[in-house]
C-alpha positions as CSV (number, residue, x, y, z in Angstrom):
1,X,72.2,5.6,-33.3
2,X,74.2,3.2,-35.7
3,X,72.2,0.2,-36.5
4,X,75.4,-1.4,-37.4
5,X,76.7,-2.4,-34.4
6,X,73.6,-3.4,-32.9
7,X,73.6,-6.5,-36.0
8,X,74.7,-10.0,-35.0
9,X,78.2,-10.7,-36.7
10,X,76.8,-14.0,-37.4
11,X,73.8,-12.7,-39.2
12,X,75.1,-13.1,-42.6
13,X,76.0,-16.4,-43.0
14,X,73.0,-17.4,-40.3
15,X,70.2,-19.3,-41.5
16,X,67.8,-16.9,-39.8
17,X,68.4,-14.7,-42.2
18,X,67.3,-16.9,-45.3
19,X,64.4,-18.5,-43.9
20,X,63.1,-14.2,-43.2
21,X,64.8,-13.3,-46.9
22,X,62.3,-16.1,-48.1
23,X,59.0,-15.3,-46.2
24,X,59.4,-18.2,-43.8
25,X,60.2,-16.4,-40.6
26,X,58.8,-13.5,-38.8
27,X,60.4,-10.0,-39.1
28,X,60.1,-9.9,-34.9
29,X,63.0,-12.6,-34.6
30,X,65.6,-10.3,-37.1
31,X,64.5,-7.2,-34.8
32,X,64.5,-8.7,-31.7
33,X,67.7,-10.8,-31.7
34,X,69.4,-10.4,-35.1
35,X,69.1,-6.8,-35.1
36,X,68.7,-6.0,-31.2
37,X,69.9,-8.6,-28.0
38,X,72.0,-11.5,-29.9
39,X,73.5,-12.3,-27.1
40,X,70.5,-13.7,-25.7
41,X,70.3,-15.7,-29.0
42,X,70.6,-19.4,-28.5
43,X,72.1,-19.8,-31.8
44,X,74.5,-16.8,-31.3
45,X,75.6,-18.8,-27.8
46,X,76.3,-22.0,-29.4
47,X,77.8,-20.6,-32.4
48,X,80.4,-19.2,-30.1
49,X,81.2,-22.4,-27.7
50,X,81.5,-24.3,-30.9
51,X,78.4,-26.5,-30.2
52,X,76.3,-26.9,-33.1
53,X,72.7,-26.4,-33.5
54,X,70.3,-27.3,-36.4
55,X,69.4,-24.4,-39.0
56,X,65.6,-24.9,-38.2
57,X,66.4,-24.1,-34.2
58,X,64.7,-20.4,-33.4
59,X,67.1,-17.8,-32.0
60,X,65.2,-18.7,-28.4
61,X,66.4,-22.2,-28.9
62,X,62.8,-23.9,-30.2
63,X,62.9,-26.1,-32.9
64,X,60.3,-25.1,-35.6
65,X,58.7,-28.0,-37.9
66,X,57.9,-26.0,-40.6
67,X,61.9,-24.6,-41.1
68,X,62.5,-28.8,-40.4
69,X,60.6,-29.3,-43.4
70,X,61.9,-26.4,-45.2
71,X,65.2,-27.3,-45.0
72,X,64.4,-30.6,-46.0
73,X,62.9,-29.5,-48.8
74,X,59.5,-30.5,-47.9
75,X,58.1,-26.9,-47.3
C-alpha cells in the first residue's frame, strides 16, 4: 500500500506535526489522523472552510494546555 496518499496534504505546514517533531505530542494522533482518517480531523475540516482554529487545538477538536503553553513559550 502507498503511505503517501494516506498523508494529510496539510501535514507539513500543520502544527501537529511540530509539536510530535518536538516530543510534545503523541505518535497515535500522526497515525491516526495525519497519517490515517484526516478527514475526520477537526483541523483538516476547518482548514478547508477557511475557519481558523488555534495551533494548540488536537486533530479531535480539544484544546490542550500544555501545546497553549507551548506555543506561548511557557512549556
Amino acid at each position: 500500500m502507498n503511505l503517501k496518499k494516506n498523508v494529510c496534504q496539510w501535514y507539513g505546514m500543520c502544527p501537529m506535526k511540530c509539536f510530535y517533531e518536538t516530543g510534545k505530542l503523541d505518535q497515535k494522533w500522526i497515525d491516526e489522523y495525519c497519517m490515517g482518517n484526516w478527514r475526520k480531523c477537526v483541523r483538516f475540516q476547518k482548514v478547508e472552510s477557511r475557519d481558523p482554529a488555534p495551533d494548540w487545538m488536537l486533530p479531535d477538536g480539544t484544546r490542550d494546555r500544555k501545546l497553549q503553553m507551548a506555543c506561548m513559550g511557557l512549556g
